[in-house]
mmCIF file of the N, C-alpha and C atoms, coordinates in Angstrom:
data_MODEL
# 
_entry.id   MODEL 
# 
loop_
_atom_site.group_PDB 
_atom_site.id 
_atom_site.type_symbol 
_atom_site.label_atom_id 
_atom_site.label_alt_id 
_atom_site.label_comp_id 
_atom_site.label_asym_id 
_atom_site.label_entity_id 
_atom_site.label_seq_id 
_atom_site.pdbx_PDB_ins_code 
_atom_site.Cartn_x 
_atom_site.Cartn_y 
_atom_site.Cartn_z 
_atom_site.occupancy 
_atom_site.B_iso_or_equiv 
_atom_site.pdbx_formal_charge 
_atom_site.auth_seq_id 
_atom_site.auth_comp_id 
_atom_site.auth_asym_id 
_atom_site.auth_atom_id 
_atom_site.pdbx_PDB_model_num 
ATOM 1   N N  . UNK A 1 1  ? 102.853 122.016 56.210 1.00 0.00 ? 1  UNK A N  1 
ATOM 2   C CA . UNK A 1 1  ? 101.848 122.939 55.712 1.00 0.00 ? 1  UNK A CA 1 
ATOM 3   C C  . UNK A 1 1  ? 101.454 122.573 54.285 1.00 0.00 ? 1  UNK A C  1 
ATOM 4   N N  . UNK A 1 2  ? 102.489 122.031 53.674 1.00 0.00 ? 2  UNK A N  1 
ATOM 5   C CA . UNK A 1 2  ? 101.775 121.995 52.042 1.00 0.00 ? 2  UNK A CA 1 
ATOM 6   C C  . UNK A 1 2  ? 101.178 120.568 51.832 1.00 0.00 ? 2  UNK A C  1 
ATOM 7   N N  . UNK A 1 3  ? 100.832 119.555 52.461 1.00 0.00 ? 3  UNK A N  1 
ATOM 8   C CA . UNK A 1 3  ? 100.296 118.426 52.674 1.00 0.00 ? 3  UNK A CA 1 
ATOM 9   C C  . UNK A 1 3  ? 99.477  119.036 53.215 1.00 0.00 ? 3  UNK A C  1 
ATOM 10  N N  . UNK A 1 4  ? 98.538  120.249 54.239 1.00 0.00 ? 4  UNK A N  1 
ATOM 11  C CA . UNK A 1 4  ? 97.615  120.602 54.553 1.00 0.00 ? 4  UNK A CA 1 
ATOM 12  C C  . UNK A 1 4  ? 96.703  121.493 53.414 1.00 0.00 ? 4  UNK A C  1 
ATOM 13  N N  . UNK A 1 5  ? 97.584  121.871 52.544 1.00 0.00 ? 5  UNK A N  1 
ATOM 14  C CA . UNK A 1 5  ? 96.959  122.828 51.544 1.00 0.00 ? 5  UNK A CA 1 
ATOM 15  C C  . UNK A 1 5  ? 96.447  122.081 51.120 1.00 0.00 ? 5  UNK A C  1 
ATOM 16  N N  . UNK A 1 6  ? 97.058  120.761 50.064 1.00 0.00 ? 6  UNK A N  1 
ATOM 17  C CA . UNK A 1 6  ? 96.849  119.887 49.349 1.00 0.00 ? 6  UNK A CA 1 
ATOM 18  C C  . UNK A 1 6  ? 95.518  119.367 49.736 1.00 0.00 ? 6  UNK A C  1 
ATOM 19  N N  . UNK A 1 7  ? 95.925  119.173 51.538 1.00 0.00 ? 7  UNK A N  1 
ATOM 20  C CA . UNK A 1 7  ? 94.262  118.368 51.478 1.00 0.00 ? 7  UNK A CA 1 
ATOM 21  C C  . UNK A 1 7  ? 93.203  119.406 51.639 1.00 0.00 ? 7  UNK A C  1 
ATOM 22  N N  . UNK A 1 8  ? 93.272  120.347 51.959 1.00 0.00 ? 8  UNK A N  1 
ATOM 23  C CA . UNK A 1 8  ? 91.885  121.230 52.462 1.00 0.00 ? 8  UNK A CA 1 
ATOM 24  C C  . UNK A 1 8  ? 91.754  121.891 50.893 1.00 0.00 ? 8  UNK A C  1 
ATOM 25  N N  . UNK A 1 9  ? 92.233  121.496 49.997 1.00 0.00 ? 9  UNK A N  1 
ATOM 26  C CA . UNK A 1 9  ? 91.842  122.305 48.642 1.00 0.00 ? 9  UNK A CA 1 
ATOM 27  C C  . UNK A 1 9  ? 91.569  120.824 47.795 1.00 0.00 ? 9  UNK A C  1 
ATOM 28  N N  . UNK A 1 10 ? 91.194  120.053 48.119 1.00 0.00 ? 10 UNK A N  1 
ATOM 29  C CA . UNK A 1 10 ? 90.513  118.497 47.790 1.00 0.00 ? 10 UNK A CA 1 
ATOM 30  C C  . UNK A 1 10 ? 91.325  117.960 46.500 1.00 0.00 ? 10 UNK A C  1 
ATOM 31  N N  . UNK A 1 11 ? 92.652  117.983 46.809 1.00 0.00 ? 11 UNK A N  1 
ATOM 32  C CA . UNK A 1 11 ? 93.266  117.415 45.601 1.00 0.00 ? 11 UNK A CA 1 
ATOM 33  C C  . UNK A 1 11 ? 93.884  116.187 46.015 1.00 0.00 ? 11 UNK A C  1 
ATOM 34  N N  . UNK A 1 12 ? 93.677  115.385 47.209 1.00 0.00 ? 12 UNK A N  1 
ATOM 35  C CA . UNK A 1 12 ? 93.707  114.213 47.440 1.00 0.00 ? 12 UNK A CA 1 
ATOM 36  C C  . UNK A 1 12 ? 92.538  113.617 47.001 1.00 0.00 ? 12 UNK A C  1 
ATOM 37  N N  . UNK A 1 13 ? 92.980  112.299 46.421 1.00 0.00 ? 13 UNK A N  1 
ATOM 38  C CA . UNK A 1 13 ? 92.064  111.381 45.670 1.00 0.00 ? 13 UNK A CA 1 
ATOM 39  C C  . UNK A 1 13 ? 91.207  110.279 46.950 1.00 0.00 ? 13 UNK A C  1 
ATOM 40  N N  . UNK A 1 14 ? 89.807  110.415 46.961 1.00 0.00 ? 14 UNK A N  1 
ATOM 41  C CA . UNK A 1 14 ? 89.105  109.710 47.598 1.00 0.00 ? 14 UNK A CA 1 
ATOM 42  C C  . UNK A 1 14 ? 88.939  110.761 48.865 1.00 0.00 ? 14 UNK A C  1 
ATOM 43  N N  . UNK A 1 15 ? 89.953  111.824 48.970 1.00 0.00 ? 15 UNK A N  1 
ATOM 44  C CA . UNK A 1 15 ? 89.684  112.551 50.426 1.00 0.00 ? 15 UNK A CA 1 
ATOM 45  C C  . UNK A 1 15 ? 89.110  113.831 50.002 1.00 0.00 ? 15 UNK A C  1 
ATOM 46  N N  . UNK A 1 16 ? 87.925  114.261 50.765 1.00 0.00 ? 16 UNK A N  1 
ATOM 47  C CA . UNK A 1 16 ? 86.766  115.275 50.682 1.00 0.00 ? 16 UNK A CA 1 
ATOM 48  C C  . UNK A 1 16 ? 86.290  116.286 52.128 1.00 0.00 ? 16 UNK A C  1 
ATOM 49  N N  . UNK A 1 17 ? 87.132  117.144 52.278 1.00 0.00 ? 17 UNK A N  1 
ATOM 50  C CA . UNK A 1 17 ? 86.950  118.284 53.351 1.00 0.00 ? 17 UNK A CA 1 
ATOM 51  C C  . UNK A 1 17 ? 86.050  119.031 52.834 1.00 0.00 ? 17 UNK A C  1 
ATOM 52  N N  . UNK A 1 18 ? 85.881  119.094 53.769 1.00 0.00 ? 18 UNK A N  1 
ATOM 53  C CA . UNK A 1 18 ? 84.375  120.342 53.417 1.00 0.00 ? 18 UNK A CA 1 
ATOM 54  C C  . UNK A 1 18 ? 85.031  121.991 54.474 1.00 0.00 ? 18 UNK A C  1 
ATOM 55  N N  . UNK A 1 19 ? 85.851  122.267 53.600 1.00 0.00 ? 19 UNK A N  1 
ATOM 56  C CA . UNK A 1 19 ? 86.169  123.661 53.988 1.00 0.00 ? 19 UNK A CA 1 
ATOM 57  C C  . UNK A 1 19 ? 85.824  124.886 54.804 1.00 0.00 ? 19 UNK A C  1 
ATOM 58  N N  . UNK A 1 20 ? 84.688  125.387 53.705 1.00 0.00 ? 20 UNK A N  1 
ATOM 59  C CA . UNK A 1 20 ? 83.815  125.707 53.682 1.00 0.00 ? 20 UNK A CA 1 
ATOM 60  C C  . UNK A 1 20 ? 83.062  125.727 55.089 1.00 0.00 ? 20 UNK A C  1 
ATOM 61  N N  . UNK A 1 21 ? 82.711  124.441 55.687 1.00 0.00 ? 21 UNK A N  1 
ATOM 62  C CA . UNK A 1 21 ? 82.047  124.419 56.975 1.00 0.00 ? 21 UNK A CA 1 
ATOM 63  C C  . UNK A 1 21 ? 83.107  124.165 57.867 1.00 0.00 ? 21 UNK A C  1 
ATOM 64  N N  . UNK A 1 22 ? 84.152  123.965 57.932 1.00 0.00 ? 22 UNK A N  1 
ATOM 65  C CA . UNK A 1 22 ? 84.855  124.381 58.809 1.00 0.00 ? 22 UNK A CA 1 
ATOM 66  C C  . UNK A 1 22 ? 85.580  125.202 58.874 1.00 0.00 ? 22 UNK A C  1 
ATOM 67  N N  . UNK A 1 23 ? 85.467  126.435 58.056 1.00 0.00 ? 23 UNK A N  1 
ATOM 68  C CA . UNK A 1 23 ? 85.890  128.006 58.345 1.00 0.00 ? 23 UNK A CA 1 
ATOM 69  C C  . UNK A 1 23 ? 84.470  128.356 58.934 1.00 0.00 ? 23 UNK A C  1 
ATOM 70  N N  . UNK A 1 24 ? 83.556  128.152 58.615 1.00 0.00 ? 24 UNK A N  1 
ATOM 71  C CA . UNK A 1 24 ? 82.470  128.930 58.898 1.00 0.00 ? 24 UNK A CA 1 
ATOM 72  C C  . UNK A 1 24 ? 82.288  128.678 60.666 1.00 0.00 ? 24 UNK A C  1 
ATOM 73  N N  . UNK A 1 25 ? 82.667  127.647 60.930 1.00 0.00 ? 25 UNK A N  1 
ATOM 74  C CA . UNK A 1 25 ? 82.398  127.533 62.614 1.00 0.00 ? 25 UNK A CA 1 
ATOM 75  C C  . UNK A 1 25 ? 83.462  128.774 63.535 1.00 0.00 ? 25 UNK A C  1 
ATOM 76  N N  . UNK A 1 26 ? 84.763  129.200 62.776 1.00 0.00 ? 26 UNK A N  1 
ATOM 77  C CA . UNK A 1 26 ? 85.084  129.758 63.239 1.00 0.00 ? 26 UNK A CA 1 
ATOM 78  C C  . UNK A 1 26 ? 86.440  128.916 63.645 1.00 0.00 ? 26 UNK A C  1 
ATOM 79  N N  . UNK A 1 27 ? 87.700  129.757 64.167 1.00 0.00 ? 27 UNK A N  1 
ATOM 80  C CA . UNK A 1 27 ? 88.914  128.986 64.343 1.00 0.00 ? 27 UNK A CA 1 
ATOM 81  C C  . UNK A 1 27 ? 89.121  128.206 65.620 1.00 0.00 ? 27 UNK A C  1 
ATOM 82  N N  . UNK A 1 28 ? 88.240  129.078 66.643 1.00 0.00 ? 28 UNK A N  1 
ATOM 83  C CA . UNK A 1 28 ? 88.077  127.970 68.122 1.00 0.00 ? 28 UNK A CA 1 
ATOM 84  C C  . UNK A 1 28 ? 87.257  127.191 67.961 1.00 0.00 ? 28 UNK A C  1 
ATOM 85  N N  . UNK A 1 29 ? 86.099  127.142 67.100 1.00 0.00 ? 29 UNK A N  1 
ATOM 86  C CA . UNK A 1 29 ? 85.189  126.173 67.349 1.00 0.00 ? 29 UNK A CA 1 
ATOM 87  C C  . UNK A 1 29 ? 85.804  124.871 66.641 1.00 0.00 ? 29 UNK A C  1 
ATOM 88  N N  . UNK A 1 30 ? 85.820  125.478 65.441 1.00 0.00 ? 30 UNK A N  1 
ATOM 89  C CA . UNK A 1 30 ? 86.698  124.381 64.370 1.00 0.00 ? 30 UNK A CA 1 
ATOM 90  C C  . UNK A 1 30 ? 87.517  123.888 64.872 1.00 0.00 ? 30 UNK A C  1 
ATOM 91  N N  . UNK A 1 31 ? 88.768  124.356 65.859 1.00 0.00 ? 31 UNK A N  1 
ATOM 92  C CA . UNK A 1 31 ? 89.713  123.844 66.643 1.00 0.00 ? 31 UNK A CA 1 
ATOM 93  C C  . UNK A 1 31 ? 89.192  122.487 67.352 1.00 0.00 ? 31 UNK A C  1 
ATOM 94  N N  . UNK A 1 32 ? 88.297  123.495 68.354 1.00 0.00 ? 32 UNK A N  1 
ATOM 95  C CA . UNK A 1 32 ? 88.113  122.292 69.686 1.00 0.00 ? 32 UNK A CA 1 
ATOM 96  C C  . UNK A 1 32 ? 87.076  121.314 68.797 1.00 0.00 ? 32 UNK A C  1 
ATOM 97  N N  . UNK A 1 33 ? 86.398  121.215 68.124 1.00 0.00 ? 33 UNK A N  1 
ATOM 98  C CA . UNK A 1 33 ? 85.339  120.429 67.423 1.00 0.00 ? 33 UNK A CA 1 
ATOM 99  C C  . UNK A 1 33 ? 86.368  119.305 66.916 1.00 0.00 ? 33 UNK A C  1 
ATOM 100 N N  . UNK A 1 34 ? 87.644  119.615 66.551 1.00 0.00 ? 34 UNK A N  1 
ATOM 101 C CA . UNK A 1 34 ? 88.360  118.360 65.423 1.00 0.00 ? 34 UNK A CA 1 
ATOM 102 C C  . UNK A 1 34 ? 89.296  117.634 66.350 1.00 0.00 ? 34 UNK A C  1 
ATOM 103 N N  . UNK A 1 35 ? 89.645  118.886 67.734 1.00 0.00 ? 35 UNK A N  1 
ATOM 104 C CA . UNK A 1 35 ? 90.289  117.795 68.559 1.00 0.00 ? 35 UNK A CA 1 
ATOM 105 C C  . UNK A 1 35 ? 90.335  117.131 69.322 1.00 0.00 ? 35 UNK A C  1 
ATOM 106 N N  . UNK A 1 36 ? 89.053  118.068 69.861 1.00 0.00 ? 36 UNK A N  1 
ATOM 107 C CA . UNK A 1 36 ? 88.363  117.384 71.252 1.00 0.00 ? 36 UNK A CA 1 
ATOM 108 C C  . UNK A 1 36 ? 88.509  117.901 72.540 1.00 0.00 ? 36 UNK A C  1 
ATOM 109 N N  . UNK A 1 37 ? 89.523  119.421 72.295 1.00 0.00 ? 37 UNK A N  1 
ATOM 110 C CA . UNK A 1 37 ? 89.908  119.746 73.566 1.00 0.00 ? 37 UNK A CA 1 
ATOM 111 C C  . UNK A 1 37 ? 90.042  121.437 73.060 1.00 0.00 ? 37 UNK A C  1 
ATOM 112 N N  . UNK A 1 38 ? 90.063  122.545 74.195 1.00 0.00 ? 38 UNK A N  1 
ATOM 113 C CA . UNK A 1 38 ? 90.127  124.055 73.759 1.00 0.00 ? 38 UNK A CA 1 
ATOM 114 C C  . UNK A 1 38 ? 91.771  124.256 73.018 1.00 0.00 ? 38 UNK A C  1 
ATOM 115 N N  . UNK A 1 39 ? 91.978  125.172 71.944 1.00 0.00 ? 39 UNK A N  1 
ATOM 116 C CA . UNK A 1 39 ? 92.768  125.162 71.852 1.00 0.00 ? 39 UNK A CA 1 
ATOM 117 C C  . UNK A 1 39 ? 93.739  126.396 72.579 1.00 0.00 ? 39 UNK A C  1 
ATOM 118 N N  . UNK A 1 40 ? 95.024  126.683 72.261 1.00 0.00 ? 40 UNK A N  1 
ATOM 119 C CA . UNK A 1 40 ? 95.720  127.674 72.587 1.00 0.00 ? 40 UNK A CA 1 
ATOM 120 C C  . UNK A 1 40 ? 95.309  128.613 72.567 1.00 0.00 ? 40 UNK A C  1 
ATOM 121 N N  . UNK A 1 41 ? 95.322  130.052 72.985 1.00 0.00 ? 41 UNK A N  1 
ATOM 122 C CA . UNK A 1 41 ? 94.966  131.327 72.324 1.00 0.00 ? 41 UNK A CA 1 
ATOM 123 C C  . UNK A 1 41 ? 96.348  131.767 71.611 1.00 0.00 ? 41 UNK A C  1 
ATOM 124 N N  . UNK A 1 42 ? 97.312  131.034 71.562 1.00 0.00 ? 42 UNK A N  1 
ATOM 125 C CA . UNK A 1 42 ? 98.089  131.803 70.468 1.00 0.00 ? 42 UNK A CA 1 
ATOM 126 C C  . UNK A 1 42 ? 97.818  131.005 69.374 1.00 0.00 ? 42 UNK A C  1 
ATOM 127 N N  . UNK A 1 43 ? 97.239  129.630 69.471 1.00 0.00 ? 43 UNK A N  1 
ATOM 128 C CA . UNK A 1 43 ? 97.105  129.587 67.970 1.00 0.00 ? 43 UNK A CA 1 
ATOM 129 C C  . UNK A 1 43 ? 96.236  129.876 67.318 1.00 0.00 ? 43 UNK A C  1 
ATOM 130 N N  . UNK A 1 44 ? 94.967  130.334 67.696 1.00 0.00 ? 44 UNK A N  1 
ATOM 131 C CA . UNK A 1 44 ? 93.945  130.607 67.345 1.00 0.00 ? 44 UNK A CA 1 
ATOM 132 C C  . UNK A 1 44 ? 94.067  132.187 66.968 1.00 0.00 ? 44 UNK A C  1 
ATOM 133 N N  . UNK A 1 45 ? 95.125  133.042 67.606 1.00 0.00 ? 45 UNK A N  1 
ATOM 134 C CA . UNK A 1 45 ? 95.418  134.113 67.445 1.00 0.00 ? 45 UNK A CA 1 
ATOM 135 C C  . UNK A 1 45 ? 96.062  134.336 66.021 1.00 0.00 ? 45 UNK A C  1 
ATOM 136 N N  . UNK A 1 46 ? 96.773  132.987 65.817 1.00 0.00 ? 46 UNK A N  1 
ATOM 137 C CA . UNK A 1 46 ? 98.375  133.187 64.865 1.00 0.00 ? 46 UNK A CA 1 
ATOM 138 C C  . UNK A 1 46 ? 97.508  132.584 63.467 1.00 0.00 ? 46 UNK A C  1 
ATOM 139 N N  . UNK A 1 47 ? 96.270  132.152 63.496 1.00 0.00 ? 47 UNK A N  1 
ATOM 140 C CA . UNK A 1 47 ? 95.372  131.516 62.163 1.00 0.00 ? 47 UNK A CA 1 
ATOM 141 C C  . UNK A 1 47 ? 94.354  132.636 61.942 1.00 0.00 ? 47 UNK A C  1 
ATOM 142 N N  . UNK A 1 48 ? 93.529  133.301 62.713 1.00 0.00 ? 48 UNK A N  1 
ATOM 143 C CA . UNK A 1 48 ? 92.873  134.440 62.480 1.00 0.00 ? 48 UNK A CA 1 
ATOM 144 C C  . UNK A 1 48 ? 93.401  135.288 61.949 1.00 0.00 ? 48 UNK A C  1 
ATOM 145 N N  . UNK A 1 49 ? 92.876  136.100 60.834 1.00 0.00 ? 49 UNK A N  1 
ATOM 146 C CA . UNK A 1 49 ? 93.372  137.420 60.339 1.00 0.00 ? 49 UNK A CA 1 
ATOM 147 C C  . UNK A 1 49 ? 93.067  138.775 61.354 1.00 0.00 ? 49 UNK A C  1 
ATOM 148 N N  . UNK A 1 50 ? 93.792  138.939 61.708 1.00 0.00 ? 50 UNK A N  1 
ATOM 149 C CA . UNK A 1 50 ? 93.935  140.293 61.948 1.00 0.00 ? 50 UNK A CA 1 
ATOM 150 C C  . UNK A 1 50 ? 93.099  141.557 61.714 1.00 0.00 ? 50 UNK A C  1 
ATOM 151 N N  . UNK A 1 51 ? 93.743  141.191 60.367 1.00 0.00 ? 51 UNK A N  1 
ATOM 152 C CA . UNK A 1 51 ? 93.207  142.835 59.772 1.00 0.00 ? 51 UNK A CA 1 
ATOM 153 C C  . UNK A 1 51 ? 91.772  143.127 59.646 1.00 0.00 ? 51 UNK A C  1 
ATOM 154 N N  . UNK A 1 52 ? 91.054  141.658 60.203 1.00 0.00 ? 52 UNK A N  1 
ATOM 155 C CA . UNK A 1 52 ? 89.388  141.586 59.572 1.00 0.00 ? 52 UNK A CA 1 
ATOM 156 C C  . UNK A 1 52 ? 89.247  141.500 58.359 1.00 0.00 ? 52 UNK A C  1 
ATOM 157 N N  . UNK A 1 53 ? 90.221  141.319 57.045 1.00 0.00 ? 53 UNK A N  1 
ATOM 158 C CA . UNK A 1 53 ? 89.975  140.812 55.894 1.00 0.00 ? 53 UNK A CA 1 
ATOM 159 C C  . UNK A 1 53 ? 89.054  139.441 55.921 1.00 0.00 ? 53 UNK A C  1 
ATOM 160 N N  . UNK A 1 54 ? 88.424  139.026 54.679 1.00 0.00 ? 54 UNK A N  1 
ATOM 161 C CA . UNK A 1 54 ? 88.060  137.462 54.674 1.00 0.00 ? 54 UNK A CA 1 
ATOM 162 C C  . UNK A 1 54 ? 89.021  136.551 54.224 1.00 0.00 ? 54 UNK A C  1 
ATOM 163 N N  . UNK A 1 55 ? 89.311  135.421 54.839 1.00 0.00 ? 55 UNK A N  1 
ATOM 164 C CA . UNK A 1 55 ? 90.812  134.711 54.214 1.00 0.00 ? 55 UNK A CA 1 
ATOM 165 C C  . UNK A 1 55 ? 89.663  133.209 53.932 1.00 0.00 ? 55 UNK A C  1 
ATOM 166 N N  . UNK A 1 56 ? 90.232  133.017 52.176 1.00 0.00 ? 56 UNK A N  1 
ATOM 167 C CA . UNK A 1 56 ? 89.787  132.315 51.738 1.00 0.00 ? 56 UNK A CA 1 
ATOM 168 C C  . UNK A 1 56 ? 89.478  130.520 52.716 1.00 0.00 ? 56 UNK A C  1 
ATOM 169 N N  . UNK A 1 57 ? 88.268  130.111 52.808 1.00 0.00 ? 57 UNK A N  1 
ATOM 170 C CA . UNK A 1 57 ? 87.938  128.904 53.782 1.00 0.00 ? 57 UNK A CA 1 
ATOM 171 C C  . UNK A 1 57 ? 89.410  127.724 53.424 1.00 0.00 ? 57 UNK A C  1 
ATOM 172 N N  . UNK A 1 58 ? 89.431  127.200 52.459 1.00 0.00 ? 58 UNK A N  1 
ATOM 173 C CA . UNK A 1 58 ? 90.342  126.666 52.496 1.00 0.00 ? 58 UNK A CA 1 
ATOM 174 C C  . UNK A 1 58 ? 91.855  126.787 52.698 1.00 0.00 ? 58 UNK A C  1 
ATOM 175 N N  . UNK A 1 59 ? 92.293  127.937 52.839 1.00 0.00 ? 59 UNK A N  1 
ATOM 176 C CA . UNK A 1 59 ? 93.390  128.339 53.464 1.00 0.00 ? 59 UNK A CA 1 
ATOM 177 C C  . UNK A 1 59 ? 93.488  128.588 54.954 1.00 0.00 ? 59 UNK A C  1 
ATOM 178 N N  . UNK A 1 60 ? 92.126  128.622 55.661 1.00 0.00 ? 60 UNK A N  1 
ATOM 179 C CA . UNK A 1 60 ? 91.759  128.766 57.159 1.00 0.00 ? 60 UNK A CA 1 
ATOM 180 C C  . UNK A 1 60 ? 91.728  127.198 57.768 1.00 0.00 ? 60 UNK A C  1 
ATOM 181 N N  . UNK A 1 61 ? 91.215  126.634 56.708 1.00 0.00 ? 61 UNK A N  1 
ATOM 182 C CA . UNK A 1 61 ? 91.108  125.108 57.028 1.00 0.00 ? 61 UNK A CA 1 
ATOM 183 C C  . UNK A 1 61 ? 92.989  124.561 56.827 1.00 0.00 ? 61 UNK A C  1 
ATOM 184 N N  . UNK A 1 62 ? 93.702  124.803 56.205 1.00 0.00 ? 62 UNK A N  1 
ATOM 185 C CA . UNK A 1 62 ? 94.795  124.338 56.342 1.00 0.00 ? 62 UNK A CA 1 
ATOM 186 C C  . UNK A 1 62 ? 95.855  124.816 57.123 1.00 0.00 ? 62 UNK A C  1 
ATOM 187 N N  . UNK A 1 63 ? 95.319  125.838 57.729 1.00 0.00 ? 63 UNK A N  1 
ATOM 188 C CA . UNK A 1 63 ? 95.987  126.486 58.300 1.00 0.00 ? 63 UNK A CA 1 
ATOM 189 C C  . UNK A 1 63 ? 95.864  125.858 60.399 1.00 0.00 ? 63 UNK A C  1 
ATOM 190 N N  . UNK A 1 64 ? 94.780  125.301 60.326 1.00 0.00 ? 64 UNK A N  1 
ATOM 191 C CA . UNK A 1 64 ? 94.289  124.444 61.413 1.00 0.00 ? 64 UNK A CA 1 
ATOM 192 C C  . UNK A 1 64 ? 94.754  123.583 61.437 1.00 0.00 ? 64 UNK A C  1 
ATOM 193 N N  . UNK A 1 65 ? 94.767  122.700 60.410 1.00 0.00 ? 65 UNK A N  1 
ATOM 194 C CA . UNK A 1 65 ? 95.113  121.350 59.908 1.00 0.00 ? 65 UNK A CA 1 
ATOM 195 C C  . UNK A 1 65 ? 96.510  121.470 60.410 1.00 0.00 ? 65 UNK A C  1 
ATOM 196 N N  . UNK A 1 66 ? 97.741  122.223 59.788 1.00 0.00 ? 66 UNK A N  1 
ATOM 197 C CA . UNK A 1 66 ? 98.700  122.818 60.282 1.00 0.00 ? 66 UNK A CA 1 
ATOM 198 C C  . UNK A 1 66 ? 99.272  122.884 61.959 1.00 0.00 ? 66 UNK A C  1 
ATOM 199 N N  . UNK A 1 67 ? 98.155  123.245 62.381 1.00 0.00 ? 67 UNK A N  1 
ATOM 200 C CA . UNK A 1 67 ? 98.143  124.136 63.604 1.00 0.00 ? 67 UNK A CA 1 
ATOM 201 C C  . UNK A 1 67 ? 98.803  122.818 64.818 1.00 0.00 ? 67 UNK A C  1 
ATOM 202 N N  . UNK A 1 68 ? 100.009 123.530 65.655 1.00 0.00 ? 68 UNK A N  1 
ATOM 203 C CA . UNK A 1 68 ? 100.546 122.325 66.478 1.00 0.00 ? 68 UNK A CA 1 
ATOM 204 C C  . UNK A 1 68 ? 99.477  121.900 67.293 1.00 0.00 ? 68 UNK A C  1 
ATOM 205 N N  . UNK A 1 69 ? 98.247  122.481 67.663 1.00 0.00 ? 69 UNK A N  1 
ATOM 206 C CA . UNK A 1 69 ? 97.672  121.773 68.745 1.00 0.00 ? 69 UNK A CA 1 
ATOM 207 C C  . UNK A 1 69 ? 96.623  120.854 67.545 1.00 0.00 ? 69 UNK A C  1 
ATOM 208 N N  . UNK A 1 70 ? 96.272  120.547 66.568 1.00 0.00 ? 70 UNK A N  1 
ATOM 209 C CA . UNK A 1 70 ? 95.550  119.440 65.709 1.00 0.00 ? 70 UNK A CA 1 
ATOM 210 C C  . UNK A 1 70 ? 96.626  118.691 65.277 1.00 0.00 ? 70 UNK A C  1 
ATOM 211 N N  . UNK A 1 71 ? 97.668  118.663 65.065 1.00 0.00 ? 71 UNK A N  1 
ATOM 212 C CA . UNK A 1 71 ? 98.775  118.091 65.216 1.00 0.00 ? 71 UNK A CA 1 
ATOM 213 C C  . UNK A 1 71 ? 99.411  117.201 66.530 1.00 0.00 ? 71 UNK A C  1 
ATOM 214 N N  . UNK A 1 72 ? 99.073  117.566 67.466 1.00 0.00 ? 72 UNK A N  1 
ATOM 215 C CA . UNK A 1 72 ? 98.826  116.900 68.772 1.00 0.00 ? 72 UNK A CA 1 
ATOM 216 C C  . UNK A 1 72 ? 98.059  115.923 68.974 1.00 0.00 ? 72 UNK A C  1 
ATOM 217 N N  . UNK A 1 73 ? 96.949  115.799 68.129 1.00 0.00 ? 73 UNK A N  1 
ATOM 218 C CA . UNK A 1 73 ? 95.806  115.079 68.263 1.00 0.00 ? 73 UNK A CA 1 
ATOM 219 C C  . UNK A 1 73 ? 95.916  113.434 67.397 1.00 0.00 ? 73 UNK A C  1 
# 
């Protein structure tokens, strides 16, 4: 997870996520878009907030990044 923070908050040198647009697609789309395949519904369950708060893009993005099924990939 903290090698995912690192990168989805652009503090790797030469590496440039665009956050931002991949929170905005949403956690299934963003999912299946990066891996190529649908993902789980528990993980898509276990990265979504809940409460309907907004959770900052780059913490949604690392939290994917994270996620065992993009990890699979």
């Amino acid at each position: 997870m903290a090698f995912a923070n690192i990168l989805a908050a652009g503090q790797i040198a030469g590496v440039k996520v665009d956050a931002d647009a991949i929170a905005a697609q949403g956690v299934r789309r963003a999912l299946t878009d990066l891996t190529g395949y649908e993902p789980a519904n528990e993980t898509v369950a276990a990265i979504e907030n809940p409460s309907g708060e907004r959770v900052a893009p780059p913490v949604v993005t690392a939290a994917i990044i994270a996620s065992p099924d993009f990890q699979k990939r």
